[in-house]
C-alpha positions in Angstrom: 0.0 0.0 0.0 1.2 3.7 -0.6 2.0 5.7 1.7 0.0 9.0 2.1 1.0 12.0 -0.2 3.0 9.5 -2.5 2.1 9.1 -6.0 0.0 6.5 -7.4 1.5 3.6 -9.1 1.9 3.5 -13.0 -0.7 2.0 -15.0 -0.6 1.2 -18.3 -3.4 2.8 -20.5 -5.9 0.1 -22.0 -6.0 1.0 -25.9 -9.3 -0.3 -28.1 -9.2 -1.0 -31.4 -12.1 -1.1 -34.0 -12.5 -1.5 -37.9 -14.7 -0.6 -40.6 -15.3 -4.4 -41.0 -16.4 -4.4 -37.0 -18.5 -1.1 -37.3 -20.4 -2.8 -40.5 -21.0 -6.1 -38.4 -22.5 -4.1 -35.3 -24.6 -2.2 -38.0 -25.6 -5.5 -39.6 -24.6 -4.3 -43.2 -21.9 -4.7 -45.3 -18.8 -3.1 -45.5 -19.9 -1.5 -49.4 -23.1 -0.1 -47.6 -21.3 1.3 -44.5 -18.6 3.1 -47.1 -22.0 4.5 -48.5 -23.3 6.2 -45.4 -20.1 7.3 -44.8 -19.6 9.1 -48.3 -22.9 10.4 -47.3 -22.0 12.0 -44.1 -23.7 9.7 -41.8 -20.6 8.4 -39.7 -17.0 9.2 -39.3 -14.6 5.5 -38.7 -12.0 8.2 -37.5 -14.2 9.6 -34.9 -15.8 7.3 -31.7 -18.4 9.1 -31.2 -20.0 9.7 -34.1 -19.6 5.7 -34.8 -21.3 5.2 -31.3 -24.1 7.7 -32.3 -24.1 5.4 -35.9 -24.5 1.9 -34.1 -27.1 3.7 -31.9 -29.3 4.8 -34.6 -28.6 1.4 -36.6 -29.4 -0.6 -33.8 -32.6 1.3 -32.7 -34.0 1.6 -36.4 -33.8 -2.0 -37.1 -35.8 -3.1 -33.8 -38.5 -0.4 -34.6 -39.0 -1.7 -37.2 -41.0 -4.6 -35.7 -38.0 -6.8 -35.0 -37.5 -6.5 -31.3 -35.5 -9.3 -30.8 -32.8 -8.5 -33.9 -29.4 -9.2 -32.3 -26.5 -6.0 -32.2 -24.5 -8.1 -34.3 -24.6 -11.6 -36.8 -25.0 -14.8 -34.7 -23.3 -16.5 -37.0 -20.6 -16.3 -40.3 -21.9 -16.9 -43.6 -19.7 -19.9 -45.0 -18.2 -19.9 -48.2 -15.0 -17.8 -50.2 -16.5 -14.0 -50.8 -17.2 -13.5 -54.2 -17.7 -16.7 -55.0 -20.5 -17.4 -57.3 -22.2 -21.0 -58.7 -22.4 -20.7 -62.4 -25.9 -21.8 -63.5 -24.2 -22.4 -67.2 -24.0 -26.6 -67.9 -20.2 -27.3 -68.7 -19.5 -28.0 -72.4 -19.2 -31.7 -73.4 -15.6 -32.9 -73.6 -15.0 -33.8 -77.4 -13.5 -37.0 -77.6 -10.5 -37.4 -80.4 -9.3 -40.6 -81.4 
């Protein structure tokens, strides 16, 4: 314990770190939309509070609007490579030479 008058031991400061990727998950969009809103003014990734005010007003918007129960954030990942798409084009037949 200290004695009285000394000064207090060193602490080091905690340090947070978020992402656009993280932001877009909380706001349950993706990243494309959230670069959107934020051509468009609506949030600032540089600044915490106006991503805290975002998150706030993406969160309450999507349970007024009847889902009360819609979680902050995915429950689960998606599965499957990004971008990958299933071609609904039937492959050509392999010609056969002799």
């Amino acid at each position: 314990m200290a004695r009285k008058g000394s000064k207090h031991q060193y602490k080091p400061k905690k340090e947070y770190r978020y992402t656009v990727k993280d932001i877009a998950q909380l706001a349950g969009m993706t990243r494309s939309a959230l670069s959107v809103a934020k051509v468009r003014g609506k949030v600032d990734p540089g600044d915490f509070r106006s991503v805290v005010s975002f998150l706030t007003r993406a969160i309450m918007e999507r349970r007024l609007s009847g889902d009360l129960f819609a979680p902050a954030a995915p429950v689960a990942k998606r599965g499957g490579k990004a971008g990958s798409q299933v071609s609904r084009k039937r492959p050509k037949k392999a010609v056969r030479r002799r």
